[in-house]
C-alpha positions in Angstrom: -4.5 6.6 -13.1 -6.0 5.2 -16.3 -8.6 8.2 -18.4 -10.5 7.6 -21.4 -9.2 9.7 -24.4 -12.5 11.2 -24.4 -11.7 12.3 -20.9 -8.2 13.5 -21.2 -9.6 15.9 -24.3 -12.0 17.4 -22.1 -9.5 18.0 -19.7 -7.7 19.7 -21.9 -10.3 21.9 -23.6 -11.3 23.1 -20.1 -7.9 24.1 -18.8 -7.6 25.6 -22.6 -10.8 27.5 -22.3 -10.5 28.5 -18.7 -6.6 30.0 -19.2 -8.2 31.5 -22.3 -11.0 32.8 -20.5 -8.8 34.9 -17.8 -6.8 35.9 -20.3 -3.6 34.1 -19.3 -2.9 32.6 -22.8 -1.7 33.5 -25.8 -1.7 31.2 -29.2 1.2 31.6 -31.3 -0.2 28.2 -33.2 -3.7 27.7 -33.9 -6.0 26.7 -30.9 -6.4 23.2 -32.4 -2.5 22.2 -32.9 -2.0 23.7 -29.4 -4.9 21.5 -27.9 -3.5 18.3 -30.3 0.1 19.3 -28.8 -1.5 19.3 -25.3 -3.6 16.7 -25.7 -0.1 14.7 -26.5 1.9 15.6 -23.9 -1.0 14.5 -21.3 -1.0 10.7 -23.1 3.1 10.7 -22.8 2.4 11.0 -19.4 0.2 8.9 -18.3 2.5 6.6 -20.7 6.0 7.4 -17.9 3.3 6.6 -15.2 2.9 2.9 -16.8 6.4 2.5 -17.5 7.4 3.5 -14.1 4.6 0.8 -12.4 5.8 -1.9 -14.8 9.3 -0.7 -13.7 8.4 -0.8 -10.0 6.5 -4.2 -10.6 9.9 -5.7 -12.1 11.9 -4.5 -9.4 9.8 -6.2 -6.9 9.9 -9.3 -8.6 13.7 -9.4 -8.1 13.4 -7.9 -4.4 10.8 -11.3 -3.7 13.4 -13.9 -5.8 16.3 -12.3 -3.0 14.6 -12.1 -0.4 11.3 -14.4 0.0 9.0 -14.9 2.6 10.2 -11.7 3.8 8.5 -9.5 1.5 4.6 -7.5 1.4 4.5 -6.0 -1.9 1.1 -4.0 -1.3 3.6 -1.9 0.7 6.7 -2.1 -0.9 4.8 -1.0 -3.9 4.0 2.8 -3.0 7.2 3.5 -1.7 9.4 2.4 -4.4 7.2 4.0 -6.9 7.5 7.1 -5.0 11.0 6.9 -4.7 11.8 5.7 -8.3 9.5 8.6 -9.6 11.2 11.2 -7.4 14.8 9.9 -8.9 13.3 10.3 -12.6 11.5 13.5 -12.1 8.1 11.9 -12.9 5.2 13.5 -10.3 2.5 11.7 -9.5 
C-alpha cells in the first residue's frame, strides 16, 4: 500500500491525538520528536513492504526461469509474499 507523506502524518497526528485524548499516553519527549519518531517508523515500514515485493518479484523470476510454462504469477504472488513476510516478521 503506497500513502502520500501528507497522509501518513495525518495518520499519525490522529492516532497521537486520539491516545492523547483517552489519556493512554504519556510524552517523555516533546510531542513533535515523538510524532517525527513516529512518523519515521511508519515510512521504514512501508519501506520492508517494498523490499519484501521486490524480494517476492525476484524470486518469482527465478521460480518462471526453472520452471516455465508452468507458472501463474498473479497467484504465486500473494502466497509467497505472505509466506516470506510471515518468515521475516513483517505484517501486512
Amino acid at each position: 500500500m503506497k500513502l502520500h507523506p501528507t497522509q501518513i502524518d495525518r495518520l499519525v497526528h490522529n492516532v497521537i491525538d486520539k491516545l492523547k485524548e483517552r489519556e493512554l499516553i504519556e510524552f517523555k519527549k516533546s510531542e513533535k520528536e515523538v510524532i517525527a519518531r513516529a512518523i519515521e517508523l511508519v515510512n521504514l515500514d512501508f519501506k520492508r513492504e517494498d523490499d519484501l515485493v521486490q524480494e517476492v518479484h525476484r524470486m518469482m523470476d527465478e521460480l518462471e526461469i526453472q520452471n516455465p510454462g508452468g507458472f501463474d504469477r498473479r497467484k504465486m504472488f500473494p502466497m509467497l509474499k505472505q509466506k516470506l513476510a510471515k518468515q521475516k516478521g513483517i505484517v501486512l
